[in-house]
PyMOL Python script that loads the backbone (N, CA, C, O; Angstrom):
from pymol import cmd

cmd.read_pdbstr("""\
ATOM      1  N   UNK A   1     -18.334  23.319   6.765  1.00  0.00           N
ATOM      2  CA  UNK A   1     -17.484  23.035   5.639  1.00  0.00           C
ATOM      3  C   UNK A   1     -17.519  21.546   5.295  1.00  0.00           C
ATOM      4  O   UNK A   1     -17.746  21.135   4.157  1.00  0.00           O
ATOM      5  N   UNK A   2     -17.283  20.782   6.332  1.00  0.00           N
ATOM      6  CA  UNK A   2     -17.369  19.693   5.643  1.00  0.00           C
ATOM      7  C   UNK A   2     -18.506  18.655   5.282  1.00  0.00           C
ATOM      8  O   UNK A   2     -18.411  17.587   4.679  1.00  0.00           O
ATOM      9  N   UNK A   3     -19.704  19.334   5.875  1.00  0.00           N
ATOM     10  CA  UNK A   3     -21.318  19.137   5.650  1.00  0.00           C
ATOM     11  C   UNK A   3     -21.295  19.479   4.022  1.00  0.00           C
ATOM     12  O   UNK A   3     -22.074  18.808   3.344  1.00  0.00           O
ATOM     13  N   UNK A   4     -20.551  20.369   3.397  1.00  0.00           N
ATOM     14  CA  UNK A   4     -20.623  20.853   2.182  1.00  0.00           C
ATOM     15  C   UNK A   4     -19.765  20.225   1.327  1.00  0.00           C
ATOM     16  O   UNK A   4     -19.916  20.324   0.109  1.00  0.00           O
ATOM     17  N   UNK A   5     -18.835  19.555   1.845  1.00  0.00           N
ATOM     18  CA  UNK A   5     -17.989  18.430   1.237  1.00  0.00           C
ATOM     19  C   UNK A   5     -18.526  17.167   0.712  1.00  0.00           C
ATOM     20  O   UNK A   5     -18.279  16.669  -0.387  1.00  0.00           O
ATOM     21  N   UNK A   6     -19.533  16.569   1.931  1.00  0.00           N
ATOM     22  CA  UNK A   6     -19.877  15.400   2.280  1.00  0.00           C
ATOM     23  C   UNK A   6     -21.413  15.610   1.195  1.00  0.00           C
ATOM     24  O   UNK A   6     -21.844  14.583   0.671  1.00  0.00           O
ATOM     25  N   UNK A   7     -21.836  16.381   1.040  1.00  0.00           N
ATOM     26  CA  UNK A   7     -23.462  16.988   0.035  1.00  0.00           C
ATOM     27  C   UNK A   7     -22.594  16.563  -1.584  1.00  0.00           C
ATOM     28  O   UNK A   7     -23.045  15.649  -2.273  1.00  0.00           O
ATOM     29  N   UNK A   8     -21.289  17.390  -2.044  1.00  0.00           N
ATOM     30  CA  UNK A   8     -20.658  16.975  -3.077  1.00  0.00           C
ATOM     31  C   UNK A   8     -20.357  16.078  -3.022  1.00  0.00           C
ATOM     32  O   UNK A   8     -21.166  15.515  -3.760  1.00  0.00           O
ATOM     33  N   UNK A   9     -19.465  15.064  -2.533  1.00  0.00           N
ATOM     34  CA  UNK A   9     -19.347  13.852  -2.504  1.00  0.00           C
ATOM     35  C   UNK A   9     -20.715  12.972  -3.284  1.00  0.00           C
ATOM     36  O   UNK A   9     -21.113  12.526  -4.360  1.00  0.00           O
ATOM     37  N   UNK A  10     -21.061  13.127  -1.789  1.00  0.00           N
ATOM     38  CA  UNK A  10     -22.891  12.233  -2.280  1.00  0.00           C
ATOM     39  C   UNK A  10     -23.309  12.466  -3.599  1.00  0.00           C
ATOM     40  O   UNK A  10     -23.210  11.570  -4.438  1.00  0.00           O
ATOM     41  N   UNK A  11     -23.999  14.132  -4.014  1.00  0.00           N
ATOM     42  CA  UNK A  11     -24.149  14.419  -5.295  1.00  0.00           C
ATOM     43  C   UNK A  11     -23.034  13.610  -6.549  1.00  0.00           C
ATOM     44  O   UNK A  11     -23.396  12.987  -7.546  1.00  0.00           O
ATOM     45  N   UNK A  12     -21.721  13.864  -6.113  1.00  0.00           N
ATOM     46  CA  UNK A  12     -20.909  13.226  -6.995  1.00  0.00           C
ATOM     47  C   UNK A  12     -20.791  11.461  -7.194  1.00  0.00           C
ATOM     48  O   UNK A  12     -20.637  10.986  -8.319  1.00  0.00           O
ATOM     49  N   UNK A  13     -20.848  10.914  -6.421  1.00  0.00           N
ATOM     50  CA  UNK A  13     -21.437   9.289  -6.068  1.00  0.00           C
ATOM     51  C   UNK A  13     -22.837   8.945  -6.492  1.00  0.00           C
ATOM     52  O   UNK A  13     -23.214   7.779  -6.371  1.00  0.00           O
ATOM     53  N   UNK A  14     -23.510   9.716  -6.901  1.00  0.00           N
ATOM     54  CA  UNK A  14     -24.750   9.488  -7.328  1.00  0.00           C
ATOM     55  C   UNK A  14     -24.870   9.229  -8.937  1.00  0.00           C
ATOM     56  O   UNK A  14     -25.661   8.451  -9.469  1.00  0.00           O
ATOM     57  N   UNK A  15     -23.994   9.984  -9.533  1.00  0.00           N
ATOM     58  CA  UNK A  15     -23.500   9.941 -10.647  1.00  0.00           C
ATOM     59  C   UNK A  15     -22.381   8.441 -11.320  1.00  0.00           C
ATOM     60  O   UNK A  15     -22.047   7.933 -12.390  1.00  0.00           O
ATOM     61  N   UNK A  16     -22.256   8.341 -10.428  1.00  0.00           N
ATOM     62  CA  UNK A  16     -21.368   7.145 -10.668  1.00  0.00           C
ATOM     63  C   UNK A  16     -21.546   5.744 -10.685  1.00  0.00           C
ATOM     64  O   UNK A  16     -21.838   5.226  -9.608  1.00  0.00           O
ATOM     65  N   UNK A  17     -21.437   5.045 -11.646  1.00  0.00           N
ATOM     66  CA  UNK A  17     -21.468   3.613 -11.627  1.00  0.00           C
ATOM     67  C   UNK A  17     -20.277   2.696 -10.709  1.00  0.00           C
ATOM     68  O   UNK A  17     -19.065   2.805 -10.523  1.00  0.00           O
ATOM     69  N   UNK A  18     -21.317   1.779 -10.278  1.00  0.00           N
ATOM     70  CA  UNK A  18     -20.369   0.767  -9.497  1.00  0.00           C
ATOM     71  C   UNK A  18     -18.733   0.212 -10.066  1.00  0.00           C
ATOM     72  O   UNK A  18     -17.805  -0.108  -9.323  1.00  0.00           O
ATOM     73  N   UNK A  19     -18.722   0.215 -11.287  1.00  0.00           N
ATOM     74  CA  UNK A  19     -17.112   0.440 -11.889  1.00  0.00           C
ATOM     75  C   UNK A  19     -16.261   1.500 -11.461  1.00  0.00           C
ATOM     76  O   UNK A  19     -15.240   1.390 -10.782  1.00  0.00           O
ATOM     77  N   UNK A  20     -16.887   2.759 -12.020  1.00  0.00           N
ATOM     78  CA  UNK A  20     -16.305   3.731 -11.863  1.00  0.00           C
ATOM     79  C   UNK A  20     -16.230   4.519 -10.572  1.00  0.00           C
ATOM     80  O   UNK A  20     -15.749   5.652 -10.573  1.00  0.00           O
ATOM     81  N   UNK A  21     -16.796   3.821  -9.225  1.00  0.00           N
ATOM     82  CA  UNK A  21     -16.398   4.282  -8.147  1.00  0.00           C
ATOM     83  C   UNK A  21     -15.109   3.802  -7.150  1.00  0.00           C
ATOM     84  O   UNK A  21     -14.792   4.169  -6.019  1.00  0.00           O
ATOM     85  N   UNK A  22     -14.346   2.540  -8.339  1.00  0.00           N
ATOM     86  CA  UNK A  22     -13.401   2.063  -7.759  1.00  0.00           C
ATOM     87  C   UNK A  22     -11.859   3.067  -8.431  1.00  0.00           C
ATOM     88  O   UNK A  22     -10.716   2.624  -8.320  1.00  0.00           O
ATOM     89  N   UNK A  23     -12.096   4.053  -8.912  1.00  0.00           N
ATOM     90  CA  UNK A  23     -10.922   4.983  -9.607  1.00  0.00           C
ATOM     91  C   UNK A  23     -11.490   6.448  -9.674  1.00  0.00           C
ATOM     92  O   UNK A  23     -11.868   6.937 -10.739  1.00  0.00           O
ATOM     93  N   UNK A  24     -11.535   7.229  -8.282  1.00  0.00           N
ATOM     94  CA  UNK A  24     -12.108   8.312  -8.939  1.00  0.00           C
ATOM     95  C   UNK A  24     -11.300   9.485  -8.067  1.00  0.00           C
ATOM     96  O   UNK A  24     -11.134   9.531  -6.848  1.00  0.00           O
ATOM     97  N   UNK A  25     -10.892  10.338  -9.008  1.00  0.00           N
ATOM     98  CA  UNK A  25     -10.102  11.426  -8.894  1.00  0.00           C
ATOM     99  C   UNK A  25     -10.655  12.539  -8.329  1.00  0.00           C
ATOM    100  O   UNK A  25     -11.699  12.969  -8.819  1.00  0.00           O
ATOM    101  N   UNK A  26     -10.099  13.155  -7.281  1.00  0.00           N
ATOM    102  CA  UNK A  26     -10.463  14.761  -7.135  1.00  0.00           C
ATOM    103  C   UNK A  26      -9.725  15.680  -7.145  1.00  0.00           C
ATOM    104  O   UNK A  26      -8.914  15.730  -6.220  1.00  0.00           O
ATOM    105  N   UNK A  27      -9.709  16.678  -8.097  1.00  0.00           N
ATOM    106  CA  UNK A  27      -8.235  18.002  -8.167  1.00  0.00           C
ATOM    107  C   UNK A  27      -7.442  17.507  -8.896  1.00  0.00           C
ATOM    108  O   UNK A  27      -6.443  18.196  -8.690  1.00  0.00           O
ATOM    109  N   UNK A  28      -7.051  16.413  -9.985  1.00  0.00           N
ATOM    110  CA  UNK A  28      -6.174  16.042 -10.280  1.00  0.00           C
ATOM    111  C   UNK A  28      -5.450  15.002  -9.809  1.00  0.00           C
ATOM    112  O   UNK A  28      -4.491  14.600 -10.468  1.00  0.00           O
ATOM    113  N   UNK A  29      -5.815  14.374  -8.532  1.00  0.00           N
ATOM    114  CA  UNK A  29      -4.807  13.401  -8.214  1.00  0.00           C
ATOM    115  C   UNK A  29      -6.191  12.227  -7.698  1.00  0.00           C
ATOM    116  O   UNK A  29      -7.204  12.279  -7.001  1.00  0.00           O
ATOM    117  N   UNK A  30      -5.437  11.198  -8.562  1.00  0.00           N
ATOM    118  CA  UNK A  30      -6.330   9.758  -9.088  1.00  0.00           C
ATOM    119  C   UNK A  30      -6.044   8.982  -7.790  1.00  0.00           C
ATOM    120  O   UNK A  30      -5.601   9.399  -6.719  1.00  0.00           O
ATOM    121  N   UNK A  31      -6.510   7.412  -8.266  1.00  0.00           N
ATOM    122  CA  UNK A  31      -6.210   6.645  -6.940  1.00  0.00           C
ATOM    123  C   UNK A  31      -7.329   6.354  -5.810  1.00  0.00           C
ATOM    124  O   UNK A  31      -7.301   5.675  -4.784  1.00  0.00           O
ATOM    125  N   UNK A  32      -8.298   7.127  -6.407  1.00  0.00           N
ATOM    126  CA  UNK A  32      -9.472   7.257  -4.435  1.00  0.00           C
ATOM    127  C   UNK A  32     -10.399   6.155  -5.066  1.00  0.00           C
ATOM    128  O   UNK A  32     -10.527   5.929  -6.269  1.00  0.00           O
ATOM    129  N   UNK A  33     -10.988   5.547  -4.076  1.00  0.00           N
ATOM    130  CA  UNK A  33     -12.351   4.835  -4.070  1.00  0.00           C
ATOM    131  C   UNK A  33     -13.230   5.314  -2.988  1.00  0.00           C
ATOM    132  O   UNK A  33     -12.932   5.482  -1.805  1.00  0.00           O
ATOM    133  N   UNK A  34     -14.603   5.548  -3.703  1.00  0.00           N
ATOM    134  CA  UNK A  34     -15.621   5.673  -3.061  1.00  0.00           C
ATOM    135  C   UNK A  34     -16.724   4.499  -2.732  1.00  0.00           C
ATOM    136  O   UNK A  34     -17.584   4.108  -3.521  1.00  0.00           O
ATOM    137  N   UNK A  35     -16.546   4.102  -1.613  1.00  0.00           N
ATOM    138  CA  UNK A  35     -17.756   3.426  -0.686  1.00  0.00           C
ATOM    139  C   UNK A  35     -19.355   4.024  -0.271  1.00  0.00           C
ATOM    140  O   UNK A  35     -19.609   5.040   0.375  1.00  0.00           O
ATOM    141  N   UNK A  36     -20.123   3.234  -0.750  1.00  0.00           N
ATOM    142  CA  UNK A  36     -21.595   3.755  -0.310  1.00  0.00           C
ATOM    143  C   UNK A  36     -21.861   3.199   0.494  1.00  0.00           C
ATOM    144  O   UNK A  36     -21.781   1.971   0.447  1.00  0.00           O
ATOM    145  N   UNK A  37     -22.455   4.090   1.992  1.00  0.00           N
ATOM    146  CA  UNK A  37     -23.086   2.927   2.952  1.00  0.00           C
ATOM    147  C   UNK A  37     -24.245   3.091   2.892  1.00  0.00           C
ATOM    148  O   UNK A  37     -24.940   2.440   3.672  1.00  0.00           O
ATOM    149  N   UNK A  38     -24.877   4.004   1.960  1.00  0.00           N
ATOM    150  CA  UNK A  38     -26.395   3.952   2.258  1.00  0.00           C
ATOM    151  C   UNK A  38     -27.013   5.427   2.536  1.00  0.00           C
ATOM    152  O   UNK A  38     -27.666   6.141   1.775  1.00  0.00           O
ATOM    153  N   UNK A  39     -26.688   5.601   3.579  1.00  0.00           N
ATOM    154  CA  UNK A  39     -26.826   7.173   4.590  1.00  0.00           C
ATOM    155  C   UNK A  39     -25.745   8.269   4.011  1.00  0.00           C
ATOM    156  O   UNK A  39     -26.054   9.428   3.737  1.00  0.00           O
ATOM    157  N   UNK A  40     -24.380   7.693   3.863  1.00  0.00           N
ATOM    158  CA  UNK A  40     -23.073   8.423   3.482  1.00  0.00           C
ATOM    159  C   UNK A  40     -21.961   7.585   2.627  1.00  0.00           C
ATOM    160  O   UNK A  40     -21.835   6.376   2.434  1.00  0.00           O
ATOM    161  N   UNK A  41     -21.244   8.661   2.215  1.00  0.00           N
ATOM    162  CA  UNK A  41     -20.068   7.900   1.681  1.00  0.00           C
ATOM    163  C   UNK A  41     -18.691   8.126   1.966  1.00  0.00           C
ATOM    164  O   UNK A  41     -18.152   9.058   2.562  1.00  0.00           O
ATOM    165  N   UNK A  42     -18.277   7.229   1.496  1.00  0.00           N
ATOM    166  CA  UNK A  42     -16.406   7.428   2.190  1.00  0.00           C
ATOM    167  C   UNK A  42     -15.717   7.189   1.719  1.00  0.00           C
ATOM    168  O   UNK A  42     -15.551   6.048   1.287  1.00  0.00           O
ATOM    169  N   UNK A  43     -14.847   8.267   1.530  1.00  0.00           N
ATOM    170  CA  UNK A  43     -13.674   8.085   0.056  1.00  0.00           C
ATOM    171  C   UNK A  43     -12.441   7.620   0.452  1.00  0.00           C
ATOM    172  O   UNK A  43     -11.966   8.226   1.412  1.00  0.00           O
ATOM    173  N   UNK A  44     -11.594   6.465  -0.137  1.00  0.00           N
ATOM    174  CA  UNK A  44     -10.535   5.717   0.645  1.00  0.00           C
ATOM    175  C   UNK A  44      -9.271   6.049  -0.226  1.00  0.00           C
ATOM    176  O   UNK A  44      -9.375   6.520  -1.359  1.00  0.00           O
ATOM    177  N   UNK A  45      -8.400   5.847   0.214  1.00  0.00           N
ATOM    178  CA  UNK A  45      -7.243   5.629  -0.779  1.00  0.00           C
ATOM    179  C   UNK A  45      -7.042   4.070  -1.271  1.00  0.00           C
ATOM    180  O   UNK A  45      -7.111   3.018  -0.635  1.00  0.00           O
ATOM    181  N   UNK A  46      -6.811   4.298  -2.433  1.00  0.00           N
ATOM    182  CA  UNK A  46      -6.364   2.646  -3.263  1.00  0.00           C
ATOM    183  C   UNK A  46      -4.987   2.282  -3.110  1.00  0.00           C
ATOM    184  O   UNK A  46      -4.317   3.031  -3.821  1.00  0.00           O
ATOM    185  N   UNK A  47      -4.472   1.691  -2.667  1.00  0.00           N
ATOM    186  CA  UNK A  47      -3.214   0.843  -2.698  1.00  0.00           C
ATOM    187  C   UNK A  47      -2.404   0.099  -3.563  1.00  0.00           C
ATOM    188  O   UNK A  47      -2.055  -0.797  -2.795  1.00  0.00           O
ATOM    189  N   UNK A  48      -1.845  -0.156  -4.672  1.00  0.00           N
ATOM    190  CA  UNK A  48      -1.112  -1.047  -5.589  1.00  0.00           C
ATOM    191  C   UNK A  48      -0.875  -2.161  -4.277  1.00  0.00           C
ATOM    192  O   UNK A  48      -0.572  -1.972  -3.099  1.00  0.00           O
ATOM    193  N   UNK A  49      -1.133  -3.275  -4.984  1.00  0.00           N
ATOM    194  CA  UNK A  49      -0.985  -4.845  -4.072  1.00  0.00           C
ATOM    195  C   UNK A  49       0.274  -5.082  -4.842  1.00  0.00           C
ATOM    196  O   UNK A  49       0.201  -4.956  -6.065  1.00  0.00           O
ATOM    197  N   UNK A  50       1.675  -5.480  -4.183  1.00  0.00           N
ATOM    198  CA  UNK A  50       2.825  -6.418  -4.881  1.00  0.00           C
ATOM    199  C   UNK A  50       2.436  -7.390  -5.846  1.00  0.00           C
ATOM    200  O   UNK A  50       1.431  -8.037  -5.553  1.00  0.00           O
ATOM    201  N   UNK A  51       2.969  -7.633  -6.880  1.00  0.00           N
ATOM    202  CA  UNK A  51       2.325  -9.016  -7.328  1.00  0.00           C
ATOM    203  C   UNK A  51       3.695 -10.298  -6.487  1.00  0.00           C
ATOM    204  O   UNK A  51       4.758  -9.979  -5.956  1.00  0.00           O
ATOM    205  N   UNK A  52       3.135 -11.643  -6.659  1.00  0.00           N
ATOM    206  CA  UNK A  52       3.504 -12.475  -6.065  1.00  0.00           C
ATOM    207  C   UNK A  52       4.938 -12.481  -6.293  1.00  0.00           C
ATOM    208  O   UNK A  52       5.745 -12.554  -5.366  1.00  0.00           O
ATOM    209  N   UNK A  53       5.207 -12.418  -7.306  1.00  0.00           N
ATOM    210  CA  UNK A  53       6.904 -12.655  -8.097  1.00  0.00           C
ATOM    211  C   UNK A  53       8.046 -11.061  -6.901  1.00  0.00           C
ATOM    212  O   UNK A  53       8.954 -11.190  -6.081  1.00  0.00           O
ATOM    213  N   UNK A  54       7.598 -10.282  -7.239  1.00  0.00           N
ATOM    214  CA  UNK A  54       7.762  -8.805  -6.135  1.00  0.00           C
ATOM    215  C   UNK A  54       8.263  -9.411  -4.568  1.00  0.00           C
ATOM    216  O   UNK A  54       9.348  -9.224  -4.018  1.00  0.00           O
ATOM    217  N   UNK A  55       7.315 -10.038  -4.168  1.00  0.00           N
ATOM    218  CA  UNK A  55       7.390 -10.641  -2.573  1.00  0.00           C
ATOM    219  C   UNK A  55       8.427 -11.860  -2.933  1.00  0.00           C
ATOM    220  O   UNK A  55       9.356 -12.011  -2.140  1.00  0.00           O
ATOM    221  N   UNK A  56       8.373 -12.467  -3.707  1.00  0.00           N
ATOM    222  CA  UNK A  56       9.536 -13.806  -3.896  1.00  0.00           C
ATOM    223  C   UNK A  56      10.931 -12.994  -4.106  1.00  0.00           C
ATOM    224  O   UNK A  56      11.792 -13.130  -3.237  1.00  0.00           O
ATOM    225  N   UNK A  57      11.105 -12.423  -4.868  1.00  0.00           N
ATOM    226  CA  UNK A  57      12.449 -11.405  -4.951  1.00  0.00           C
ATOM    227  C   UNK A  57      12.887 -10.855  -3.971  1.00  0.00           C
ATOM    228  O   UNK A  57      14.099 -10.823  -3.762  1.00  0.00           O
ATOM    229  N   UNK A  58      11.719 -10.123  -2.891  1.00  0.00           N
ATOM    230  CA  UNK A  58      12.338  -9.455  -2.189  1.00  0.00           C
ATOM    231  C   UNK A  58      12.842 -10.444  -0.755  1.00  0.00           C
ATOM    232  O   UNK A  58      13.817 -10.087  -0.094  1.00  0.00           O
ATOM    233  N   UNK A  59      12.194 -11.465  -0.462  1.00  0.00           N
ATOM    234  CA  UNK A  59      12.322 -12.800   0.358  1.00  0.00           C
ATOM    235  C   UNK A  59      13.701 -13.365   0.128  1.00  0.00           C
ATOM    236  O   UNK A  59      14.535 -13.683   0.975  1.00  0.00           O
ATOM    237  N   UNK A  60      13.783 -13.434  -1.365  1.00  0.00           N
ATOM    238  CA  UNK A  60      15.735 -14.255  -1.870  1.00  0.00           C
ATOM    239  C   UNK A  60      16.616 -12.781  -1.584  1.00  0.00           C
ATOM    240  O   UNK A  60      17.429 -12.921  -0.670  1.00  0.00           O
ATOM    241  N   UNK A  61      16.602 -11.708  -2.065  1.00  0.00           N
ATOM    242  CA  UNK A  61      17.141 -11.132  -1.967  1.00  0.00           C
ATOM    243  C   UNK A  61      17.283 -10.794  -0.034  1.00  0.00           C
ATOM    244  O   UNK A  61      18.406 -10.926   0.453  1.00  0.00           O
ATOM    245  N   UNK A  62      16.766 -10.613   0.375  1.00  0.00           N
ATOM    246  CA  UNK A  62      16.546 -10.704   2.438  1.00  0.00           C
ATOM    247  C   UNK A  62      17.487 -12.295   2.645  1.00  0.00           C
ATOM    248  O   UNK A  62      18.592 -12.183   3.176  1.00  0.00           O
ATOM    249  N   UNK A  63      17.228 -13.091   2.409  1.00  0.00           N
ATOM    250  CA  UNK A  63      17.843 -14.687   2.583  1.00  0.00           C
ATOM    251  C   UNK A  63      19.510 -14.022   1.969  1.00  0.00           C
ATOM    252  O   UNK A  63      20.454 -13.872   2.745  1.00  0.00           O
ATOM    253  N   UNK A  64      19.584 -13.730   0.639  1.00  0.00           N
ATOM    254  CA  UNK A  64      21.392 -13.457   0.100  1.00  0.00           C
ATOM    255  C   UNK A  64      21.615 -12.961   1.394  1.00  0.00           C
ATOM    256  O   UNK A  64      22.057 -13.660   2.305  1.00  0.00           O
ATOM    257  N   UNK A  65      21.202 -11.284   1.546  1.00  0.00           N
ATOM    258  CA  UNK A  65      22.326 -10.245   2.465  1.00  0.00           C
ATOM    259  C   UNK A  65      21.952 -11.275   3.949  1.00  0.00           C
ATOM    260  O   UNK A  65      22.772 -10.861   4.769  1.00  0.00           O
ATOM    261  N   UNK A  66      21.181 -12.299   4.581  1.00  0.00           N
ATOM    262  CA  UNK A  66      21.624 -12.878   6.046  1.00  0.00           C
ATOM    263  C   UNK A  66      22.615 -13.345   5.827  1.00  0.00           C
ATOM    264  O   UNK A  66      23.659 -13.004   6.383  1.00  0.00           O
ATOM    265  N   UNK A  67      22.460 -14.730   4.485  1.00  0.00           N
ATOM    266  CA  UNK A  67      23.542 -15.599   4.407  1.00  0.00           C
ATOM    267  C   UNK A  67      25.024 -14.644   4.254  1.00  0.00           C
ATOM    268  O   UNK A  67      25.993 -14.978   4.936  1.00  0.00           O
ATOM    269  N   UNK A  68      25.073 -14.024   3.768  1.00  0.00           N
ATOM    270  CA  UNK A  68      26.255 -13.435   3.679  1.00  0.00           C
ATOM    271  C   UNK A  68      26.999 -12.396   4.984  1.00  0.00           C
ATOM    272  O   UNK A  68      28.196 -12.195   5.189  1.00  0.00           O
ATOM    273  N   UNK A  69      26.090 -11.991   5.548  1.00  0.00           N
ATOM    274  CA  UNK A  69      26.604 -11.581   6.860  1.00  0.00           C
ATOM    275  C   UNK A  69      26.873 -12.788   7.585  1.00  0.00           C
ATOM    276  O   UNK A  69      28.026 -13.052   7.925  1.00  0.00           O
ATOM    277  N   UNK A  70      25.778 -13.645   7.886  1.00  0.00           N
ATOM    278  CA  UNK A  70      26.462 -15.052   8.900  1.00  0.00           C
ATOM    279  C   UNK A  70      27.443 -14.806   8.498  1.00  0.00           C
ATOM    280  O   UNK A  70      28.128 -14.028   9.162  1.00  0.00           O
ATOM    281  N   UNK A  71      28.037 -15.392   7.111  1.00  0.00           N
ATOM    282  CA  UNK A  71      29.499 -15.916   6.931  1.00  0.00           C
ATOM    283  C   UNK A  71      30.311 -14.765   7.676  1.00  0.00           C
ATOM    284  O   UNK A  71      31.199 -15.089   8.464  1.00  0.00           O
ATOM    285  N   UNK A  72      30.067 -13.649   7.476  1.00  0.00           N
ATOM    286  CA  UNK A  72      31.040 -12.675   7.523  1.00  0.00           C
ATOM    287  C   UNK A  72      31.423 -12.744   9.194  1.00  0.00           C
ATOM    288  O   UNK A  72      32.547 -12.838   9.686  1.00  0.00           O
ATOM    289  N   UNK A  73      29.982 -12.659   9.961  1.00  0.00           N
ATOM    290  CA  UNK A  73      30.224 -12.551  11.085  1.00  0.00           C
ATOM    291  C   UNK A  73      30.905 -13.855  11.579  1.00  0.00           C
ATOM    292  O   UNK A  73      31.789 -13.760  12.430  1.00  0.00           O
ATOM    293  N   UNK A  74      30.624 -14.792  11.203  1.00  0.00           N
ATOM    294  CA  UNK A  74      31.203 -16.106  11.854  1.00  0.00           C
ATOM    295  C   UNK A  74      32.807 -16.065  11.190  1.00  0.00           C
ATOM    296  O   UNK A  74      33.660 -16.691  11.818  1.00  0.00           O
ATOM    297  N   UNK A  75      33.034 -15.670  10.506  1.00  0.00           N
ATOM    298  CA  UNK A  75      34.745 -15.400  10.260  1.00  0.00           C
ATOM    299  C   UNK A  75      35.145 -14.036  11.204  1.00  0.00           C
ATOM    300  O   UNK A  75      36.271 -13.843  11.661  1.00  0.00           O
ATOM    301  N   UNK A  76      34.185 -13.293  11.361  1.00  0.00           N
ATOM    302  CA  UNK A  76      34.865 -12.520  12.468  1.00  0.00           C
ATOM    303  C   UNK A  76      35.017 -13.105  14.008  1.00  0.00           C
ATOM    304  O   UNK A  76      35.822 -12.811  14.891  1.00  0.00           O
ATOM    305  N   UNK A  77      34.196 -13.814  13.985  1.00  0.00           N
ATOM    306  CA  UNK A  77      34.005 -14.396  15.415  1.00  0.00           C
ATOM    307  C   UNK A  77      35.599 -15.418  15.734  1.00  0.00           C
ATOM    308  O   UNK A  77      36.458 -15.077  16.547  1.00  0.00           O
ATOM    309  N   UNK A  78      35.650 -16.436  15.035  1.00  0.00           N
ATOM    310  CA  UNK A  78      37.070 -17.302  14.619  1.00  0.00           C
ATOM    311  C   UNK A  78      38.584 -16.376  14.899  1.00  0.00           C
ATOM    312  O   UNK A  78      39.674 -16.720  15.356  1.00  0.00           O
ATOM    313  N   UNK A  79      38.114 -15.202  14.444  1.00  0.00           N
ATOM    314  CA  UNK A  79      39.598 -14.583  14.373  1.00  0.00           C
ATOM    315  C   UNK A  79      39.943 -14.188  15.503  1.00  0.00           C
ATOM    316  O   UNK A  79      41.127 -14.272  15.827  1.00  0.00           O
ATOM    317  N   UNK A  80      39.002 -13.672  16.356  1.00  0.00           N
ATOM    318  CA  UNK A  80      38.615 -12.636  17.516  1.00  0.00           C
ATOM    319  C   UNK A  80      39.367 -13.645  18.846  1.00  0.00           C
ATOM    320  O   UNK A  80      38.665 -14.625  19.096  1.00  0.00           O
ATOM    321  N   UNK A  81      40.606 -13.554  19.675  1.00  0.00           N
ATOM    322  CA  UNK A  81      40.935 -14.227  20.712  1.00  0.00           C
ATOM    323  C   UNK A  81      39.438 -14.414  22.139  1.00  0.00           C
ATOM    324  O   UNK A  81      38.564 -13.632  22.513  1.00  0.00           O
ATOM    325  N   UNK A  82      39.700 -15.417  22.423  1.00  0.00           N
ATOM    326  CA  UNK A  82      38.948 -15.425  23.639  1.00  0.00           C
ATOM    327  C   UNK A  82      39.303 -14.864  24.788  1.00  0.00           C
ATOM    328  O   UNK A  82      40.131 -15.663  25.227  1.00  0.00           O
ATOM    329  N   UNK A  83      39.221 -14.141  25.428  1.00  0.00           N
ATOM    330  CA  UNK A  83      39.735 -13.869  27.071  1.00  0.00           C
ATOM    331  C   UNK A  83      39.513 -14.673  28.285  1.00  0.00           C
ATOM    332  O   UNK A  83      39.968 -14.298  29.365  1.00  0.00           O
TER     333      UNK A  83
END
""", "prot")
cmd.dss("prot")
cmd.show_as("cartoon", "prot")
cmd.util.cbc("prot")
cmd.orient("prot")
């Protein structure tokens, strides 16, 4: 079975330009890239990368909720008797 997978694949990669092997769909669901090594090929999943602004937001927003627990916890700490 999957000797018969790997024959379509190939056949199907053969067909394809070096553009169009970075977006290629099977069954309906998009997203795959295909790699040629020569001998075989290997179909990967594509990933969406964050853009830079994404990672800065989520960094300030992580920094608000610490700063705001410190405070919280360090006013709990103050109230709390020592033994």
């Amino acid at each position: 079975m999957f000797s018969l997978i790997a024959r379509r694949i190939k056949r199907f990669g053969d067909h394809l330009g070096k553009k169009e092997r970075d977006n290629v769909s099977f069954n309906g669901f998009t997203g795959y890239g295909l790699a040629d090594f020569g001998t075989y090929y290997e179909v990967y999943a594509l990933t969406p990368v964050p853009e830079p602004s994404t990672w800065a937001a989520a960094a300030l927003a992580l920094g608000v909720i610490v700063w705001t627990q410190r405070r919280r916890f360090a006013r709990r700490t103050v109230l709390m008797p020592v033994a």
